[in-house]
N, C-alpha and C positions, 0 to 999 in steps of 0.2 A: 466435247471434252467432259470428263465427270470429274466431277467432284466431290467433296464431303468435307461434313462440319468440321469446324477446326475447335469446336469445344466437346468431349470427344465423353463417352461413359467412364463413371469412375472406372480405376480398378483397384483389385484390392487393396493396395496403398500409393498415395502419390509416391513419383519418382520424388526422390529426394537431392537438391539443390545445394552447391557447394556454399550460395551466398542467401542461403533462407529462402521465403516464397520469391520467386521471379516475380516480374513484373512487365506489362504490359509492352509491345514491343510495335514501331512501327518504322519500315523501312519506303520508303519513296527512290526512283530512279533518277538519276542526273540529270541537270537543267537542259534543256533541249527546248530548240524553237517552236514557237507555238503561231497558232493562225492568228492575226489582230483580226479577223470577224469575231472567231468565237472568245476574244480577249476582248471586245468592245459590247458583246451582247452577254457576258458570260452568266451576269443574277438572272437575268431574264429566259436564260437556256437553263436553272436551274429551280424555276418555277413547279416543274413536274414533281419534283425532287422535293422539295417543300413539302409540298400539299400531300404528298404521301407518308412524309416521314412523321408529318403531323399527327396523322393520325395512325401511328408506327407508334407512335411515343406514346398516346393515349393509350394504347393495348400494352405497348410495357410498363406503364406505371402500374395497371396490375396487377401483371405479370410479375412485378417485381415486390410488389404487396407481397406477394401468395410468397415467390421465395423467401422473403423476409421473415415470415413464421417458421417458414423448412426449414430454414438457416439458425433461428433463434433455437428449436428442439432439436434439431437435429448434428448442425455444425455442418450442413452441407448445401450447397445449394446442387436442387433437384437438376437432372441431366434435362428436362425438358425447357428448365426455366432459363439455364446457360444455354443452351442452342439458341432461342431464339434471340438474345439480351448479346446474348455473341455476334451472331447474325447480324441482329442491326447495329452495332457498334461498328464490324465492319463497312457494313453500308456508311453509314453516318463519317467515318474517317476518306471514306472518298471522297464522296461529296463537299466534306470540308475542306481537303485536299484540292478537290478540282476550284473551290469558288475564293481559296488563296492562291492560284495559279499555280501549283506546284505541278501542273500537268496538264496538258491539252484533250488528255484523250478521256472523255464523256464516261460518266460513270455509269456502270450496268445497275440496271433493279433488280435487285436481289441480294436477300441475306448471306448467300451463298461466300463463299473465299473465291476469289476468279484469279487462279495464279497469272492468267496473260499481264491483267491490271498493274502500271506504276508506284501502285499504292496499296501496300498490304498491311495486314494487321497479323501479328502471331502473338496469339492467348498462349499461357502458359496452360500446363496437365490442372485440372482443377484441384485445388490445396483444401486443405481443413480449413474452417473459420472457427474464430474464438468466436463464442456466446455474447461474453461484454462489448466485444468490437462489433457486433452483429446488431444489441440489444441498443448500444451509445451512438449505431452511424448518423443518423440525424446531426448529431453533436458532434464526433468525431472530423464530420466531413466538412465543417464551418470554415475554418481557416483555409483549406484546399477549392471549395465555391469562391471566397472571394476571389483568390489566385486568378481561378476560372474566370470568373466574371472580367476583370483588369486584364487581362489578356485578351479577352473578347475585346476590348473596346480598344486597348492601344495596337493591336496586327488588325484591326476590321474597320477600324475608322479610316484619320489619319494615312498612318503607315499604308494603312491598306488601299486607299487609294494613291499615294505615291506611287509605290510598286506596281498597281495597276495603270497608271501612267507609263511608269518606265515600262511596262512590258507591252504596250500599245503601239508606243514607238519604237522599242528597239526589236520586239518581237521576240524576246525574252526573258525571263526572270531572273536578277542576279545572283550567282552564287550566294551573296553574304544572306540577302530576301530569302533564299531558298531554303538555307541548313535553319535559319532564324523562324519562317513558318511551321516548317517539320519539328522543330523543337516543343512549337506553340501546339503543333497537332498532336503528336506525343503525351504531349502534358493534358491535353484535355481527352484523351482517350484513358489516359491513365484514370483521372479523375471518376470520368463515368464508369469506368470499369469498378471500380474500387466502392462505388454510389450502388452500382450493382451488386455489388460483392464479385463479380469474377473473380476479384483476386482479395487476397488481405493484404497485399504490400501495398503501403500509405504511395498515393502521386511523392513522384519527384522528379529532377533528375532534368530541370526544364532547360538548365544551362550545358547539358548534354553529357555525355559521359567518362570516363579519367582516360587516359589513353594508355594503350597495354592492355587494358582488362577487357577481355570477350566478353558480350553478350550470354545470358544463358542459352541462347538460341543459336550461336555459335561454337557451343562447345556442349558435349554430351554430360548429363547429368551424372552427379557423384555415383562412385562405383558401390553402390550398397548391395547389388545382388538383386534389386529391384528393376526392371522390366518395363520404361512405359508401352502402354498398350498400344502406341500411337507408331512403334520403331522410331527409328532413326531422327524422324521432324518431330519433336515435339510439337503438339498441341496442330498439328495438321493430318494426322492421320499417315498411315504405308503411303509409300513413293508411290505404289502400284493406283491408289487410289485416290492420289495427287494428279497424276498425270494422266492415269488413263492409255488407253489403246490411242495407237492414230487415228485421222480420222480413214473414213473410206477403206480401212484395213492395209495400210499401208505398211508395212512392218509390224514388229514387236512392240512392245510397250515399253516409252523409253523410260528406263530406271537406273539409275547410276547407282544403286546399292547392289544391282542383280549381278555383275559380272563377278566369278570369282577369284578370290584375291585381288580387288581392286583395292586402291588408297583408302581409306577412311576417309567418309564424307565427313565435313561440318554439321551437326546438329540443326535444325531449319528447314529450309527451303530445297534442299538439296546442292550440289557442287554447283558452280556458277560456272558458267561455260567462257564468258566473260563476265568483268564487272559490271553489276548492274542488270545483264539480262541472260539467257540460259538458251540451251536451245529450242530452236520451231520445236512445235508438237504435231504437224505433219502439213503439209501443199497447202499454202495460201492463209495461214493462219498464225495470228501476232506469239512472236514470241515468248517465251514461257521469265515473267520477271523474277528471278533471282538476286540476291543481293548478296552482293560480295561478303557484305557483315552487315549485323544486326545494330551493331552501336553505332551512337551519334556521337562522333565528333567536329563541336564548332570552332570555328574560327576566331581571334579576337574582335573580327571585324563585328559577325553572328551575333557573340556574345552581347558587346556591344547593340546591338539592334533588338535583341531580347530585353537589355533594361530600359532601353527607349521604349518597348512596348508597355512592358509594368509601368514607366514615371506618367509616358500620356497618357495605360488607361487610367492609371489613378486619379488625375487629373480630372479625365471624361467620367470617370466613374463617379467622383466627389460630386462632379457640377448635374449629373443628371442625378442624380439620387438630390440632390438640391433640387431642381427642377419639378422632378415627381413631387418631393414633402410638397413649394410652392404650389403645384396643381392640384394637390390630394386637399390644400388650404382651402382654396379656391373652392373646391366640390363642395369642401365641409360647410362652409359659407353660405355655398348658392341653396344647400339645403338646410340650412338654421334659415337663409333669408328667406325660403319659400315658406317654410313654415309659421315667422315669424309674421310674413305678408297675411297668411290667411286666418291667425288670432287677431293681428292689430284691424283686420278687416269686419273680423265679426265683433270683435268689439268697439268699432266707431258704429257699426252699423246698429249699434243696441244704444250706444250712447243718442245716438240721431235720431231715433225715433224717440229715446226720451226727453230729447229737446223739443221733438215737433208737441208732446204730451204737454210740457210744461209751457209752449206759447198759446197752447191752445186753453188751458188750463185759465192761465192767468186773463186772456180773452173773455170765459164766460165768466170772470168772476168780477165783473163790471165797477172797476173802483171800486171791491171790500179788501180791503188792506188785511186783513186777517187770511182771505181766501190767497192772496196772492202771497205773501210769507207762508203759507203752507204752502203753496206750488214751488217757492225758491227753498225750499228745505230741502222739497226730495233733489231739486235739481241739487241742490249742494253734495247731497248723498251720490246722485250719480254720476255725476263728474270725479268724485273722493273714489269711486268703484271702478270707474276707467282709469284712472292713475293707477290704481292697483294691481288692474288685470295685464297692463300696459310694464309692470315691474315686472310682472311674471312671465313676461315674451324673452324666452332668449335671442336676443340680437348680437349679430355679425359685430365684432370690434370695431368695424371702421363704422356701424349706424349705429353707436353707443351713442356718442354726443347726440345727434339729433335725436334720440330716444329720451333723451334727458332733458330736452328742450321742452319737449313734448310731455313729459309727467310734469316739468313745473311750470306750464300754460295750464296744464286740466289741474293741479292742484291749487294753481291762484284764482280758476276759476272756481272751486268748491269753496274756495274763501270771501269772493265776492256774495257769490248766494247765499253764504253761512253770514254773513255780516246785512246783508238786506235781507234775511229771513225773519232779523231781530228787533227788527226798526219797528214803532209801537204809535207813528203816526204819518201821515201823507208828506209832509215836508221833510220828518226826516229821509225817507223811502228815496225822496228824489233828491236829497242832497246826497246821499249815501249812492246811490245809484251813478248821478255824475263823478263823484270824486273816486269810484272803483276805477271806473272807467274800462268799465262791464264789456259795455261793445267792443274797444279795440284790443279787449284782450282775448276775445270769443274770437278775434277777426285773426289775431296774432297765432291763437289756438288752429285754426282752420289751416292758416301757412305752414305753422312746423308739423302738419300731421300730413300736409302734399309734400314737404319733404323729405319725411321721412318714408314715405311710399315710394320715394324718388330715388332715396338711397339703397332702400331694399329690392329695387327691380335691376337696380344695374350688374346682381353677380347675374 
């Protein structure tokens, strides 16, 4: 079957729209039974799909750079940069499509439009953009990401496992699940689309749309005299090269615009043969999906299931956005306390050897009281020096206190030295030396700096 982009060369002026720029459009086929294998293995069948679109999204990001400058100077986004941003958005609404259940049948690889598929996307004729709206999206598209976001988490969590439940066991998805997904899918196609620039019409429209009023895909563009390039379907190109020849050369190429004097078709996909799907495209080969209409109308029940999405993902949203700042704490921690480890390290390790200096000191200086008040001077000095270097460690909140234990052990130790540094005969030296009580506070000194190495090791 052939096909072609549905995001098409300008031409010289967009068709012109009774309701301003159109907006992004997605139609899904009717709930129909689905297999519980591939409804019980369905993330795991969509692993391929993943890993490609991965790295799909890396090439459009940019992809979507480069248009962002064409767009900014020029007010257009280039035909090369819509083909493909088109492309894979299509792609991407299937896939999302298939791994909310809205359909059993395995999405194709390819950017391509596959009209056989349950799941179709129709891009509006590409519009002008405004420069400010182009220059501000960053900004503009804030409030429409969270939307996104909160709908990711309350149709994918939660919800999304119920309905995957129910559709395990009953071996289908309920109507209410159904039009309430396609809503969610809609609205995030919009989003991206709009993230891209496809279109300038702002996402909306997630509680589905008024009833009476056609689609613009429904109904042909305002009579200005203007021509889109595409005929009769907007934004998918001639019927002729929608549908193609049969296969095998079975006939003619079916067109329902060719007969002459036939009804006027709908704007779209072409006439629906019935609702929902259109006919074969020729011997052995899936139907051609057609949708009766472009608009989504939900149900109160839908509706309802739509704000149960928004309250729980808000909910799921609040608590993991909790969750991250608490882990982002945690990191921040674990690396204040690594670093924190390896100053408080090097400097006990300068403090130690100037202890081993000054026992050795006081050693060769054989009962002269002068030699050993000058060895308890420096020590005083360097213990006063570790207290110091030991304020300028930043430590994790929760190793504050024991960081604090630990500067006033080494500063009462600089006070013990600084006071038997001063002693001016043998008997005071040793009365001064017992009444510090020198040893158990070196010994006190030694406990709060293991745990304070105790508290830093534990992020």
């Amino acid at each position: 079957m052939a096909t072609s982009s549905s995001y098409q060369a300008y031409p010289g002026s967009a068709p012109e729209y009774r309701d301003g720029p159109p907006p992004v459009l997605v139609a899904v086929a009717d709930p129909a039974s689905q297999r519980r294998l591939t409804v019980l293995v369905r993330l795991i069948l969509l692993v391929p799909h993943f890993f490609v679109l991965y790295f799909l999204a890396l090439a459009a990001c940019v992809v979507a750079f480069l248009g962002w400058w064409a767009a900014l100077f020029t007010g257009r986004l280039p035909q090369w940069v819509g083909d493909f941003l088109g492309g894979l958005l299509r792609w991407a609404a299937r896939v999302f499509a298939y791994e909310l259940l809205l359909t059993d049948a395995y999405p194709p690889f390819t950017i391509d439009d596959v009209p056989t598929y349950p799941v179709r996307l129709a891009l509006p004729a590409p519009q002008r953009l405004n420069r400010a709206a182009v220059f501000f999206r960053f900004i503009l598209v804030i409030p429409v990401s969270i939307v996104s976001t909160v709908l990711a988490f309350g149709a994918g969590t939660l919800m999304g496992f119920i309905a995957w439940l129910i559709t395990l066991v009953a071996g289908r998805l309920p109507a209410s699940y159904h039009q309430a997904f396609t809503a969610v899918v809609r609205y995030q196609m919009r989003y991206y689309a709009y993230w891209a620039m496809l279109t300038p019409t702002y996402p909306g429209g997630l509680f589905g749309d008024k009833p009476g009023i056609p689609s613009w895909a429904d109904r042909p563009a305002a009579p200005t005299g203007i021509t889109p390039p595409f005929g009769a379907a907007p934004g998918f190109g001639t019927a002729e090269s929608v549908y193609g020849t049969a296969p095998g050369g079975y006939g003619a190429p079916y067109s329902p615009y060719a007969a002459p004097g036939a009804a006027p078709v709908p704007a779209g996909y072409g006439y629906p043969a019935r609702p929902g799907y259109g006919a074969p495209v020729g011997y052995g080969a899936r139907p051609l999906f057609q949708p009766s209409t472009w608009s989504l109308l939900l149900t109160s029940r839908a509706k309802k299931l739509v704000t149960t999405f928004i309250v729980l993902g808000a909910v799921f949203w609040i608590a993991d956005v909790g969750l991250q700042v608490h882990n982002a704490r945690h990191e921040v921690n674990g690396l204040v306390a690594a670093i924190a480890t390896n100053e408080l390290r090097s400097a006990h390790g300068t403090l130690n050897s100037q202890v081993t200096a000054w026992q050795n000191a006081v050693q060769a200086c054989d009962n002269n009281l002068p030699c050993v008040t000058s060895a308890d001077a420096t020590a005083a000095t360097d213990f006063s020096t570790f207290a110091g270097r030991l304020r300028a460690i930043p430590l994790p909140a929760s190793a504050a206190s024991a960081g604090a234990r630990l500067d006033a052990d080494a500063t009462t130790m600089a006070q013990d030295f600084s006071v038997l540094s001063n002693t001016t005969s043998i008997s005071q030296y040793r009365s001064t030396f017992t009444s510090s009580g020198l040893a158990g506070n070196l010994a006190q000194f030694n406990a709060d700096y293991s745990a304070l190495g105790q508290e830093l090791s534990s992020f």
